[in-house]
mmCIF file of the N, C-alpha and C atoms, coordinates in Angstrom:
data_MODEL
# 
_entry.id   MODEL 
# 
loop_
_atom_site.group_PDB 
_atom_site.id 
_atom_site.type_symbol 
_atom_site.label_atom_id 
_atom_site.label_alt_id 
_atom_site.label_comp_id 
_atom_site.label_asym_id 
_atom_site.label_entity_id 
_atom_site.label_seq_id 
_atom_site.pdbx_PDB_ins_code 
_atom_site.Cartn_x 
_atom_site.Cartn_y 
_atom_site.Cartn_z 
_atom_site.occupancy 
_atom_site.B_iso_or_equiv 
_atom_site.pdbx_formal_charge 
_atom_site.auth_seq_id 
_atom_site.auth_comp_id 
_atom_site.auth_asym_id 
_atom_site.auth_atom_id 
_atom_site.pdbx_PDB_model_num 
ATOM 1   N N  . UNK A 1 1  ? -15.168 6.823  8.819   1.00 0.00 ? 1  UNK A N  1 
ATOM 2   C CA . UNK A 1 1  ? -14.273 7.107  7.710   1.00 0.00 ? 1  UNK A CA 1 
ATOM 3   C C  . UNK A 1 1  ? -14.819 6.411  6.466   1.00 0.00 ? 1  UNK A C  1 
ATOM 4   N N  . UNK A 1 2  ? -14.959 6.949  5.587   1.00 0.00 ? 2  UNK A N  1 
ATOM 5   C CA . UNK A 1 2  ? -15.636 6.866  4.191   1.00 0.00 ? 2  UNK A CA 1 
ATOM 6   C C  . UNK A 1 2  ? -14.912 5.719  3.175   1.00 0.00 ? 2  UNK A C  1 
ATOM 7   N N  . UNK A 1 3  ? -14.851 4.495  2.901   1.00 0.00 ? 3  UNK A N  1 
ATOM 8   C CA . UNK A 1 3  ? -14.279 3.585  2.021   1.00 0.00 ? 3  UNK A CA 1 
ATOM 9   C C  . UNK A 1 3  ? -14.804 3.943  0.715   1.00 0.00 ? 3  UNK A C  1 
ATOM 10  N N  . UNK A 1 4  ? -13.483 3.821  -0.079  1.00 0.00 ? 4  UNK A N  1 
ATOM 11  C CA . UNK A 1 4  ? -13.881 3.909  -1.759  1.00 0.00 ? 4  UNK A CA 1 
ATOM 12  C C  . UNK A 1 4  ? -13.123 2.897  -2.108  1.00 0.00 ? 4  UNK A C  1 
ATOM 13  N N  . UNK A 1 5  ? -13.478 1.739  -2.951  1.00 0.00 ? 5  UNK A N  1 
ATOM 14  C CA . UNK A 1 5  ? -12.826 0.857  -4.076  1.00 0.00 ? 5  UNK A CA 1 
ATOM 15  C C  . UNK A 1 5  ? -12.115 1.721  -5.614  1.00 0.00 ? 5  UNK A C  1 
ATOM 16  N N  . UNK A 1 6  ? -11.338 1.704  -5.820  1.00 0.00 ? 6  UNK A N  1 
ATOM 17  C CA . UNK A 1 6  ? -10.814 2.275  -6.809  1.00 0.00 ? 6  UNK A CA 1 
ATOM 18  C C  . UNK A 1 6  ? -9.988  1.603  -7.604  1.00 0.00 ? 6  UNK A C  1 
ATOM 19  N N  . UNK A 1 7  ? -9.832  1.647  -9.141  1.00 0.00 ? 7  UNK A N  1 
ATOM 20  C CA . UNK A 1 7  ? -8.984  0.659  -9.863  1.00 0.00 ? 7  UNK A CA 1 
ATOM 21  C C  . UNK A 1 7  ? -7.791  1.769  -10.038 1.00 0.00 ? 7  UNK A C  1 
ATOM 22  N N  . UNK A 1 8  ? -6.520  1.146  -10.260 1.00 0.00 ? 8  UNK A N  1 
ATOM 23  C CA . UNK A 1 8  ? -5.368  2.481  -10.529 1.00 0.00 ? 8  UNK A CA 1 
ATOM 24  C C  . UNK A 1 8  ? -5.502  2.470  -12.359 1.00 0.00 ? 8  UNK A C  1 
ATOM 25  N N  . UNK A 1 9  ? -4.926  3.671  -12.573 1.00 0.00 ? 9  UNK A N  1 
ATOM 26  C CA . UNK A 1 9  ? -4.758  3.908  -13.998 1.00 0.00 ? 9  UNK A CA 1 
ATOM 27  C C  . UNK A 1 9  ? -4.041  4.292  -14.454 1.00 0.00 ? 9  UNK A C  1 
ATOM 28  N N  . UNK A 1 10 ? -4.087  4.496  -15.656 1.00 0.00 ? 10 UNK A N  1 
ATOM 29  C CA . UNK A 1 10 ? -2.672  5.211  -16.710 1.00 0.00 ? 10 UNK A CA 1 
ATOM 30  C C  . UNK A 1 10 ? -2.927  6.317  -16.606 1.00 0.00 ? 10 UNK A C  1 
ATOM 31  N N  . UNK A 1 11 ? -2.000  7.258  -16.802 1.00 0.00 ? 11 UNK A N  1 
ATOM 32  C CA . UNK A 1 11 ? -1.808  8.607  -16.403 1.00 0.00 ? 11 UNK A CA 1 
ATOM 33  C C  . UNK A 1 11 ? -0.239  8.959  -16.984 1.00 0.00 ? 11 UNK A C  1 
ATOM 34  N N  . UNK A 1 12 ? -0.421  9.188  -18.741 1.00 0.00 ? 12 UNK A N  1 
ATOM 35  C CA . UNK A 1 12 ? 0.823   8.966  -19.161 1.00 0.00 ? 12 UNK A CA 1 
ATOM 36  C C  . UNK A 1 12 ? 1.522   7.800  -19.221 1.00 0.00 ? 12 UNK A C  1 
ATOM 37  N N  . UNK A 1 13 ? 2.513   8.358  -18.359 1.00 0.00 ? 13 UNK A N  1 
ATOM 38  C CA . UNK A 1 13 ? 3.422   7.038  -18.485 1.00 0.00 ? 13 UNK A CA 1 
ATOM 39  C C  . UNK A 1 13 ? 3.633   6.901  -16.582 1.00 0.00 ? 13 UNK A C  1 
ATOM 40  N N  . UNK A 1 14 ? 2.759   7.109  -16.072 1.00 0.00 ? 14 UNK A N  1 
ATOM 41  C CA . UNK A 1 14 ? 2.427   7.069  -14.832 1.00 0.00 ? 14 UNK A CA 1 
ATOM 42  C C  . UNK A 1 14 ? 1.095   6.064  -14.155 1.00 0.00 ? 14 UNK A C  1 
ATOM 43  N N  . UNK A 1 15 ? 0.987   5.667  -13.470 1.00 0.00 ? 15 UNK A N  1 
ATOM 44  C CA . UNK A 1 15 ? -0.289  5.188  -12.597 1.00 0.00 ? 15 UNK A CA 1 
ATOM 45  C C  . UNK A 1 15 ? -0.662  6.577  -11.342 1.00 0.00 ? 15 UNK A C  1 
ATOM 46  N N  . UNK A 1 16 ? -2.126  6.702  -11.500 1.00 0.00 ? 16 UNK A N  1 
ATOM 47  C CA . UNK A 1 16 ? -3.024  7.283  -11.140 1.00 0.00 ? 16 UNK A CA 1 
ATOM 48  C C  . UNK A 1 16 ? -4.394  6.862  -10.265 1.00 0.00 ? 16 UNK A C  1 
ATOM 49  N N  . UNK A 1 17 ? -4.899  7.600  -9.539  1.00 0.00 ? 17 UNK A N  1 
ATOM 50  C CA . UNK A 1 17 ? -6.055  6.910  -8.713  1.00 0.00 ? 17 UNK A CA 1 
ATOM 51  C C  . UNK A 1 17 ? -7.083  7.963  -8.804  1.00 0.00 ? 17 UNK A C  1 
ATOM 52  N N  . UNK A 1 18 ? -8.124  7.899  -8.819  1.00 0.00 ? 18 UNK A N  1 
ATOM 53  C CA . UNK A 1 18 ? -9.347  9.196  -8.937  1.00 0.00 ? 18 UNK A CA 1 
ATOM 54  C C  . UNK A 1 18 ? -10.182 8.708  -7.324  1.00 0.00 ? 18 UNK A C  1 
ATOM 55  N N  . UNK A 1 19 ? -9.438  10.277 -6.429  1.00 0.00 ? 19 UNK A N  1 
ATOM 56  C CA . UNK A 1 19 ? -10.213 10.189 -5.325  1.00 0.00 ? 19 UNK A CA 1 
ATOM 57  C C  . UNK A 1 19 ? -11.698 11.371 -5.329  1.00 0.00 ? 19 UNK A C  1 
ATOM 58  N N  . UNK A 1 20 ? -12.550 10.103 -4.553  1.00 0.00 ? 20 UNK A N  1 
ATOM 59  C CA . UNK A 1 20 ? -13.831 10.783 -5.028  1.00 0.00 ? 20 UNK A CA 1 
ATOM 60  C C  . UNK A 1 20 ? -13.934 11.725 -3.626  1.00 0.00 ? 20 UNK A C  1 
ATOM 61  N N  . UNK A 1 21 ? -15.318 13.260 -4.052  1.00 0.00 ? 21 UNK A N  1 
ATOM 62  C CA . UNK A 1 21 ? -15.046 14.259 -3.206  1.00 0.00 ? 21 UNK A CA 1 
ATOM 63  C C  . UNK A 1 21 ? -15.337 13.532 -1.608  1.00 0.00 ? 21 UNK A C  1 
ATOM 64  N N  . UNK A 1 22 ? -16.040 12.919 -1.266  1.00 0.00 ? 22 UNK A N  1 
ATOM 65  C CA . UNK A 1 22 ? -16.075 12.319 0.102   1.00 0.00 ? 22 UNK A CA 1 
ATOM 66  C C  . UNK A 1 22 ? -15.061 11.630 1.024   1.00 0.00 ? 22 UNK A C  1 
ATOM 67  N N  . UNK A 1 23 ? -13.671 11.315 0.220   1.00 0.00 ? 23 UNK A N  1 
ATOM 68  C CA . UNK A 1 23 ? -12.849 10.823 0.611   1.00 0.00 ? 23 UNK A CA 1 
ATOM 69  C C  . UNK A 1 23 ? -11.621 12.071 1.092   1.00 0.00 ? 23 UNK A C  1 
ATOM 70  N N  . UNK A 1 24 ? -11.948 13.151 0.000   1.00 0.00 ? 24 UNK A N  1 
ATOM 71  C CA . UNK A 1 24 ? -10.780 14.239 -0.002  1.00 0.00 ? 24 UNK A CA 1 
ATOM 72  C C  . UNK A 1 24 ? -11.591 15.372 0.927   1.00 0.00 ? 24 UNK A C  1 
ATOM 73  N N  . UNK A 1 25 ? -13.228 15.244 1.033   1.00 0.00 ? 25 UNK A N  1 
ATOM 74  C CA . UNK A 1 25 ? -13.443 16.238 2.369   1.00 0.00 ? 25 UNK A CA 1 
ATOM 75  C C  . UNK A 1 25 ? -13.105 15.255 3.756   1.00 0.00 ? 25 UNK A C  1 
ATOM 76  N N  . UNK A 1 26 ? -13.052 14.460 3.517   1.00 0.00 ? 26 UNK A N  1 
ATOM 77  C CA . UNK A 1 26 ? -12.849 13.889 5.458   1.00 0.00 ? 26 UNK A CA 1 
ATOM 78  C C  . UNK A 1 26 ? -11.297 13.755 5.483   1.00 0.00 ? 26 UNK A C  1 
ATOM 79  N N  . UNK A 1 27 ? -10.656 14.140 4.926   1.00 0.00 ? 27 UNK A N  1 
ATOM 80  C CA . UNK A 1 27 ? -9.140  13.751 5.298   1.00 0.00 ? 27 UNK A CA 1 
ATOM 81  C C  . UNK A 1 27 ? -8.693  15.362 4.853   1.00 0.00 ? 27 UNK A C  1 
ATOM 82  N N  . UNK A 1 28 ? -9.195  16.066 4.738   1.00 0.00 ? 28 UNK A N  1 
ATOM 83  C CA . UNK A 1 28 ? -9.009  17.784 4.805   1.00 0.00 ? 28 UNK A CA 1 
ATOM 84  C C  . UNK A 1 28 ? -7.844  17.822 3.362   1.00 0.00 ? 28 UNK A C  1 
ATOM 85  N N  . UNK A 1 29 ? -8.133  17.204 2.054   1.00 0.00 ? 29 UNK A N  1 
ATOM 86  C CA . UNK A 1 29 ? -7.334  16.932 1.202   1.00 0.00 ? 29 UNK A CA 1 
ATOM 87  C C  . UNK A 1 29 ? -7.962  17.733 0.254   1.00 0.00 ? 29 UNK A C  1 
ATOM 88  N N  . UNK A 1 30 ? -7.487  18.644 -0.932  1.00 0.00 ? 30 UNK A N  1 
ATOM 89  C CA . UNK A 1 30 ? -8.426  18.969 -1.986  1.00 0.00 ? 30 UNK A CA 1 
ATOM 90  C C  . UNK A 1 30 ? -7.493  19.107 -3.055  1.00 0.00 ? 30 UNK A C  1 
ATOM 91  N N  . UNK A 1 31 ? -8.274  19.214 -4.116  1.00 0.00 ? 31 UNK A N  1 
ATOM 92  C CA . UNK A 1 31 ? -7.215  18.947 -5.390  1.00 0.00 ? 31 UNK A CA 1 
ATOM 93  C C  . UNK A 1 31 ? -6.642  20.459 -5.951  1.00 0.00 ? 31 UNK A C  1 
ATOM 94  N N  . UNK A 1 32 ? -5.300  20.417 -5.825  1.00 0.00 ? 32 UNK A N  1 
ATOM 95  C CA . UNK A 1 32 ? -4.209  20.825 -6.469  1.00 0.00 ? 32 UNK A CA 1 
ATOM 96  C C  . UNK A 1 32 ? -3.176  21.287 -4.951  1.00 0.00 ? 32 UNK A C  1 
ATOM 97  N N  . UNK A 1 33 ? -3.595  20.488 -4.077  1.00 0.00 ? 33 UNK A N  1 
ATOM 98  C CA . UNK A 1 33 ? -2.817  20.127 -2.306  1.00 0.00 ? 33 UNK A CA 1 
ATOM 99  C C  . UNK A 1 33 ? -1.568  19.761 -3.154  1.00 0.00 ? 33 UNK A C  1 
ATOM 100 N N  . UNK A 1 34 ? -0.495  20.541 -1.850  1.00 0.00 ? 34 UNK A N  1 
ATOM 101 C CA . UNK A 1 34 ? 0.464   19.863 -1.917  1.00 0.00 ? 34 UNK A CA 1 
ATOM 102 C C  . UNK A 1 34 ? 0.762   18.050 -1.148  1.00 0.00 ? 34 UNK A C  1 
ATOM 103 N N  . UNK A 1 35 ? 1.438   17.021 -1.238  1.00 0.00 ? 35 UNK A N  1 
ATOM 104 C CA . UNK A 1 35 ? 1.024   16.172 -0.201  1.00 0.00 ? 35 UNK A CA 1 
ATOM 105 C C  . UNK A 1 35 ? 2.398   15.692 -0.645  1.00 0.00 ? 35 UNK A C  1 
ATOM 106 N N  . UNK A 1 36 ? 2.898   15.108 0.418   1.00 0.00 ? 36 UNK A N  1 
ATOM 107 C CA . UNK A 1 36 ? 4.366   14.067 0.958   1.00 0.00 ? 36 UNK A CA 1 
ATOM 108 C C  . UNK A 1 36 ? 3.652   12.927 0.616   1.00 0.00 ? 36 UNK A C  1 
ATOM 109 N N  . UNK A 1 37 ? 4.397   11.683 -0.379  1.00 0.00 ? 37 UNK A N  1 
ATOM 110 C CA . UNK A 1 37 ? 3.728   10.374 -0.300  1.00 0.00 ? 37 UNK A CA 1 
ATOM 111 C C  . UNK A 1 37 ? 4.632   9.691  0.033   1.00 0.00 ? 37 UNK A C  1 
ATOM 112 N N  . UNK A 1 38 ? 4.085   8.553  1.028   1.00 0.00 ? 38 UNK A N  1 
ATOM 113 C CA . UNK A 1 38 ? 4.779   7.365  1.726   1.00 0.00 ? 38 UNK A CA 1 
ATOM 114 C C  . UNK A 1 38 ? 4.357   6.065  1.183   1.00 0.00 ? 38 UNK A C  1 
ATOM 115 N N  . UNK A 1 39 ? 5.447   5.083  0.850   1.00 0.00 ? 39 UNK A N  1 
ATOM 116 C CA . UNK A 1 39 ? 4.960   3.951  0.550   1.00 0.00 ? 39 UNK A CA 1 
ATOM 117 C C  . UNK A 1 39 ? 5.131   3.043  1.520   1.00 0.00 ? 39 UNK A C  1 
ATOM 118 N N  . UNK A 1 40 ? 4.731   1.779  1.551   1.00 0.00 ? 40 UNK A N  1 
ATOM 119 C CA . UNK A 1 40 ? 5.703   0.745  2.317   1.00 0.00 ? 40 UNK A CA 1 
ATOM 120 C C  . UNK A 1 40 ? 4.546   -0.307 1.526   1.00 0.00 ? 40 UNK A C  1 
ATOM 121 N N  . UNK A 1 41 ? 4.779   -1.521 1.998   1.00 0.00 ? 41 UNK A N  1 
ATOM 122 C CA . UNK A 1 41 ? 4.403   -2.891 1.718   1.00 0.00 ? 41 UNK A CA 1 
ATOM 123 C C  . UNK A 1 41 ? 2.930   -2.723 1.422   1.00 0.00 ? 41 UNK A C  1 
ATOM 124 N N  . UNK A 1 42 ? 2.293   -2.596 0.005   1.00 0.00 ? 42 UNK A N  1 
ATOM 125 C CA . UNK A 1 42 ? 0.616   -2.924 0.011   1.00 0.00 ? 42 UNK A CA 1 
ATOM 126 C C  . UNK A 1 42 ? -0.048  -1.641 0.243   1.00 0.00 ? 42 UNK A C  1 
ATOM 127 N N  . UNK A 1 43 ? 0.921   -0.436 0.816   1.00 0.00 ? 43 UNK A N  1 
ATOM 128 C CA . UNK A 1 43 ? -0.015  0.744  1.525   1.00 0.00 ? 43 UNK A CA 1 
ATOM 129 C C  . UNK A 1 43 ? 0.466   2.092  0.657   1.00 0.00 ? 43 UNK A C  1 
ATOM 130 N N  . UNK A 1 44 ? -0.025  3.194  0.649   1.00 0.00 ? 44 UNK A N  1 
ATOM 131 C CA . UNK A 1 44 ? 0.855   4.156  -0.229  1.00 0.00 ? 44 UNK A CA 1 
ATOM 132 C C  . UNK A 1 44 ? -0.004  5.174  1.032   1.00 0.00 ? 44 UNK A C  1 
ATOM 133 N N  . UNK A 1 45 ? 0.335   5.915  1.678   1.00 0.00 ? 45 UNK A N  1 
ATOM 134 C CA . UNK A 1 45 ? -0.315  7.216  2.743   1.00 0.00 ? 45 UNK A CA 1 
ATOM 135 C C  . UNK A 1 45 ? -0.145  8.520  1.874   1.00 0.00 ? 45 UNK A C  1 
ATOM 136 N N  . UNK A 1 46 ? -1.050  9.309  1.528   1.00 0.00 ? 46 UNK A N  1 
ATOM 137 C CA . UNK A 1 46 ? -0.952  10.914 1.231   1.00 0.00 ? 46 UNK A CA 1 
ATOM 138 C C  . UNK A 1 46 ? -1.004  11.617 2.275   1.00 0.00 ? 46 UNK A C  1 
ATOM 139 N N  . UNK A 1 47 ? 0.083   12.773 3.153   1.00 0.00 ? 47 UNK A N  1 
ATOM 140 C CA . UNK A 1 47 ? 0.107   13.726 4.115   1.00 0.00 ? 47 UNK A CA 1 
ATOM 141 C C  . UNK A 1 47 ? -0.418  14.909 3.749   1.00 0.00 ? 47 UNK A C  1 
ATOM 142 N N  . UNK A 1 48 ? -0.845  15.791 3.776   1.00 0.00 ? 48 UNK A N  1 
ATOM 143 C CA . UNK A 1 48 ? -0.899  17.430 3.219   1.00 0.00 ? 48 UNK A CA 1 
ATOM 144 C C  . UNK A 1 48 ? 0.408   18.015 3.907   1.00 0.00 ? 48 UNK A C  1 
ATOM 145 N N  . UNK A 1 49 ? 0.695   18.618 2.944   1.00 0.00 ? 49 UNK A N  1 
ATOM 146 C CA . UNK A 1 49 ? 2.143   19.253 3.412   1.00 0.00 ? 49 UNK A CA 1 
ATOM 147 C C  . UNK A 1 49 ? 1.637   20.727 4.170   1.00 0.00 ? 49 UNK A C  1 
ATOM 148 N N  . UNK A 1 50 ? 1.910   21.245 5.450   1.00 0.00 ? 50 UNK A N  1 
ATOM 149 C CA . UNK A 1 50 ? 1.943   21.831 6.168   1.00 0.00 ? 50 UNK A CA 1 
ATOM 150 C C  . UNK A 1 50 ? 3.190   22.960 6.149   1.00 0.00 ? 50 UNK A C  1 
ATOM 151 N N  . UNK A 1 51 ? 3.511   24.103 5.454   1.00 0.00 ? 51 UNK A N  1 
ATOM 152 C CA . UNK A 1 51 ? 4.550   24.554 5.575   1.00 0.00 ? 51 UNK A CA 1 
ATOM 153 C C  . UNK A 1 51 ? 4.687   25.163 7.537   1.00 0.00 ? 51 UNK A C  1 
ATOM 154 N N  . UNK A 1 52 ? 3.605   25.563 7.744   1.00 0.00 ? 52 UNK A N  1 
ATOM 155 C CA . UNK A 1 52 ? 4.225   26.061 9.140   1.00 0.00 ? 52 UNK A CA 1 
ATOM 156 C C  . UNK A 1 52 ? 4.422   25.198 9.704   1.00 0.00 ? 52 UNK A C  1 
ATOM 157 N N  . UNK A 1 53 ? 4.188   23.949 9.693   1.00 0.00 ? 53 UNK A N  1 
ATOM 158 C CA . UNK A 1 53 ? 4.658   22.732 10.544  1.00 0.00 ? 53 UNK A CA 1 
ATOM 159 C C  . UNK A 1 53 ? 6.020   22.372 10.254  1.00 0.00 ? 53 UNK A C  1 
ATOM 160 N N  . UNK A 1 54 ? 6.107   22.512 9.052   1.00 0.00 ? 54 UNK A N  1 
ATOM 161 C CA . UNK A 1 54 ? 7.925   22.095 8.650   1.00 0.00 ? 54 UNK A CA 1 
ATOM 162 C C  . UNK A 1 54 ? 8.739   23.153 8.824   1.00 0.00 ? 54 UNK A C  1 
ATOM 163 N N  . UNK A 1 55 ? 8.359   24.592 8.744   1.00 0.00 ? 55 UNK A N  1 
ATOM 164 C CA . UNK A 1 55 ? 9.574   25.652 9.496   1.00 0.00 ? 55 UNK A CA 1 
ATOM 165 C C  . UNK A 1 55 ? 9.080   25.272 10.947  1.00 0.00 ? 55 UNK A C  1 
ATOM 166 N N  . UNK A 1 56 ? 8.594   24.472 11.569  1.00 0.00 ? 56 UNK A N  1 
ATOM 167 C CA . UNK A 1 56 ? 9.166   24.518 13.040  1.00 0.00 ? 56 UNK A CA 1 
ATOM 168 C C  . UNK A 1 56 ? 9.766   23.145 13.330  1.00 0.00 ? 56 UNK A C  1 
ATOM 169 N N  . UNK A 1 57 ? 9.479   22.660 12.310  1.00 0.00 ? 57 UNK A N  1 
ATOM 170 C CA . UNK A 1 57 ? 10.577  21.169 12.295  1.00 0.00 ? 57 UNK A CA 1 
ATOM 171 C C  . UNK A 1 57 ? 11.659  21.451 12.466  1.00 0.00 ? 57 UNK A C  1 
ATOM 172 N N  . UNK A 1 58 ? 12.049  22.617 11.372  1.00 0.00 ? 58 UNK A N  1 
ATOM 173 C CA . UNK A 1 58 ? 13.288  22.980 11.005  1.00 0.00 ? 58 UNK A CA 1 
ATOM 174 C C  . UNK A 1 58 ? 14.094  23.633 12.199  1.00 0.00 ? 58 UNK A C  1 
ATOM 175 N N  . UNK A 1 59 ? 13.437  25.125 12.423  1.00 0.00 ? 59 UNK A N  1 
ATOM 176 C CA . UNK A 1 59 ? 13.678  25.241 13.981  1.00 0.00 ? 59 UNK A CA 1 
ATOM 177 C C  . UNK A 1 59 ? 13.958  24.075 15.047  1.00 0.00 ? 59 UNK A C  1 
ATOM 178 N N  . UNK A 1 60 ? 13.266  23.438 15.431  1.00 0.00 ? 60 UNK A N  1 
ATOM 179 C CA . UNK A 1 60 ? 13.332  22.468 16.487  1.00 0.00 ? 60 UNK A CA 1 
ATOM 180 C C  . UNK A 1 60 ? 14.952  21.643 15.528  1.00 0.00 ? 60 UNK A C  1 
ATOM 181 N N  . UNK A 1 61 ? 14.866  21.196 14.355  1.00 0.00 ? 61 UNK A N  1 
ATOM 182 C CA . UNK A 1 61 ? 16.316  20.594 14.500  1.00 0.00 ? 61 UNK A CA 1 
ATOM 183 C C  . UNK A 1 61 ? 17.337  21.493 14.819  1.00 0.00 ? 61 UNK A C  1 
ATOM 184 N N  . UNK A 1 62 ? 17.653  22.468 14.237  1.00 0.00 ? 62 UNK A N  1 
ATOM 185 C CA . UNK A 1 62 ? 18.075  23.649 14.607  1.00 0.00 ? 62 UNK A CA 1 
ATOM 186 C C  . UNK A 1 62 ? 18.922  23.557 16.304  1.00 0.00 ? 62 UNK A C  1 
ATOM 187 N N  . UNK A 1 63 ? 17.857  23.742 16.940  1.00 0.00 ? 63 UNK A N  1 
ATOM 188 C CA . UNK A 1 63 ? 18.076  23.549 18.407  1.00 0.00 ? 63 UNK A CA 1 
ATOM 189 C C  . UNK A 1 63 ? 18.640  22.160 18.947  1.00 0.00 ? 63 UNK A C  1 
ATOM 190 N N  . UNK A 1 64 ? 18.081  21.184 18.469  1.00 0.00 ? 64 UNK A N  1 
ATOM 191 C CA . UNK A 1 64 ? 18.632  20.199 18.461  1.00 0.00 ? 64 UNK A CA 1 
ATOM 192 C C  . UNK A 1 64 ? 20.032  19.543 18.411  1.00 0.00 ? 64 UNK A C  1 
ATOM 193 N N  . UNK A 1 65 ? 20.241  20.204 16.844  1.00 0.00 ? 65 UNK A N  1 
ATOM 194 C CA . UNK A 1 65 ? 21.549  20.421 16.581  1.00 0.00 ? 65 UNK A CA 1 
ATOM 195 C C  . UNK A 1 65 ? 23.229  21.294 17.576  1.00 0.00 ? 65 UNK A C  1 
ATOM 196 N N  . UNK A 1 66 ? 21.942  22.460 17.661  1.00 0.00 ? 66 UNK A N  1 
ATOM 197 C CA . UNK A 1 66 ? 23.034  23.526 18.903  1.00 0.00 ? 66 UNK A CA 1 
ATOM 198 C C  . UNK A 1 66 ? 22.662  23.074 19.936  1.00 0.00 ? 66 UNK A C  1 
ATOM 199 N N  . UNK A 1 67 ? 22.499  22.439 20.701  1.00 0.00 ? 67 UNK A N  1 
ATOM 200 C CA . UNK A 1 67 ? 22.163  22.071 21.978  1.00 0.00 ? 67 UNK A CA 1 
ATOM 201 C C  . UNK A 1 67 ? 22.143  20.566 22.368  1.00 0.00 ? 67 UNK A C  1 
ATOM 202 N N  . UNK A 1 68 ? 22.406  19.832 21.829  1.00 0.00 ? 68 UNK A N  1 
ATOM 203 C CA . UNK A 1 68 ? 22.852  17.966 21.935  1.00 0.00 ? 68 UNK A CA 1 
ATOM 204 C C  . UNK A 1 68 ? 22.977  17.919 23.465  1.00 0.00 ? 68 UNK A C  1 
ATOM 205 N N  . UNK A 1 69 ? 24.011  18.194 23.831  1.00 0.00 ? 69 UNK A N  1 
ATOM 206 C CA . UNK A 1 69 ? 24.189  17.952 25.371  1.00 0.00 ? 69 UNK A CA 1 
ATOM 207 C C  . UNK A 1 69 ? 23.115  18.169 26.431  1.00 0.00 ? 69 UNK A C  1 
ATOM 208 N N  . UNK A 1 70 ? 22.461  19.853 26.525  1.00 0.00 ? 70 UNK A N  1 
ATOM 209 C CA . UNK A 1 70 ? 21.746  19.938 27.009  1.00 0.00 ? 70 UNK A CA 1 
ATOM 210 C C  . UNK A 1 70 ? 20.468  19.120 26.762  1.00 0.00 ? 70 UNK A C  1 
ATOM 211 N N  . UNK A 1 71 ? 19.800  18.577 25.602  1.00 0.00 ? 71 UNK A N  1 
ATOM 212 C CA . UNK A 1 71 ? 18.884  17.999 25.417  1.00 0.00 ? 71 UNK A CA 1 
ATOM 213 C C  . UNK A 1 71 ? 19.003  17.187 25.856  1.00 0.00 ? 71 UNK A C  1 
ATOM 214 N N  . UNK A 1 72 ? 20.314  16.146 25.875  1.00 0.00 ? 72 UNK A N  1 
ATOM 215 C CA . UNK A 1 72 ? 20.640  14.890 26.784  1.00 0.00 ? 72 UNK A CA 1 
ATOM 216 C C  . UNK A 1 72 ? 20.178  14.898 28.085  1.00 0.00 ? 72 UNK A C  1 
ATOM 217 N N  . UNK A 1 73 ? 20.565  15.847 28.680  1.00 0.00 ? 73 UNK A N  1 
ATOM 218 C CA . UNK A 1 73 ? 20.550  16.223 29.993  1.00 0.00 ? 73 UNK A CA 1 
ATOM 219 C C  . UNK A 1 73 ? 19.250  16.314 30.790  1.00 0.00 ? 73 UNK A C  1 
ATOM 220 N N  . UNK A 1 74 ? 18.140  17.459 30.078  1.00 0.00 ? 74 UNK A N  1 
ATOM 221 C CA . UNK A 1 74 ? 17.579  17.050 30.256  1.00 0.00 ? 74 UNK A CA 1 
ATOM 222 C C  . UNK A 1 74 ? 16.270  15.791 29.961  1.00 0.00 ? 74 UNK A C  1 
ATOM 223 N N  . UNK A 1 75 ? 16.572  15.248 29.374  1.00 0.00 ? 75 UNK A N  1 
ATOM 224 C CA . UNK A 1 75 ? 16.066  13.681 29.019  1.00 0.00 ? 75 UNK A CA 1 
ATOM 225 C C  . UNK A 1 75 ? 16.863  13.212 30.235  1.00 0.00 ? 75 UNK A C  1 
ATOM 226 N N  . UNK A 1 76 ? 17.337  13.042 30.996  1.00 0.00 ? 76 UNK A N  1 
ATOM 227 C CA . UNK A 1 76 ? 17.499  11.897 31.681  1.00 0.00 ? 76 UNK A CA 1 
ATOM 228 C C  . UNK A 1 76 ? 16.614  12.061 33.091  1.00 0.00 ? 76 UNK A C  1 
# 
């Protein structure tokens, strides 16, 4: 996996990062991607947003939702 040092920047009235192309071909990322960002402590993660993955999220809660008991059930 490819390390880049990067300083953040202004970007408006925003902070910004310039990912270089070796970083955005190994993580299957390219520019004008949609992406989900996660923060937590020190770390910030970019996802690519997947729409067929999230209509079957959706589905699966779906079922989830109509079916509680049985899912219980079988889980045990």
């Amino acid at each position: 996996m490819p390390l880049a040092q990067r300083k953040l920047q202004r970007v408006g009235n925003s902070t910004g990062v310039v990912l270089p192309a070796e970083i955005l071909a190994e993580s299957g990322l390219y520019r004008g991607a949609e992406v989900l960002v996660h923060a937590e402590k020190g770390r910030v993660t970019l996802t690519l947003v997947d729409p067929e993955f999230d209509d079957l999220c959706a589905i699966a809660q779906g079922v989830i939702a109509d079916h509680p008991n049985a899912l219980k059930k079988l889980g045990e």
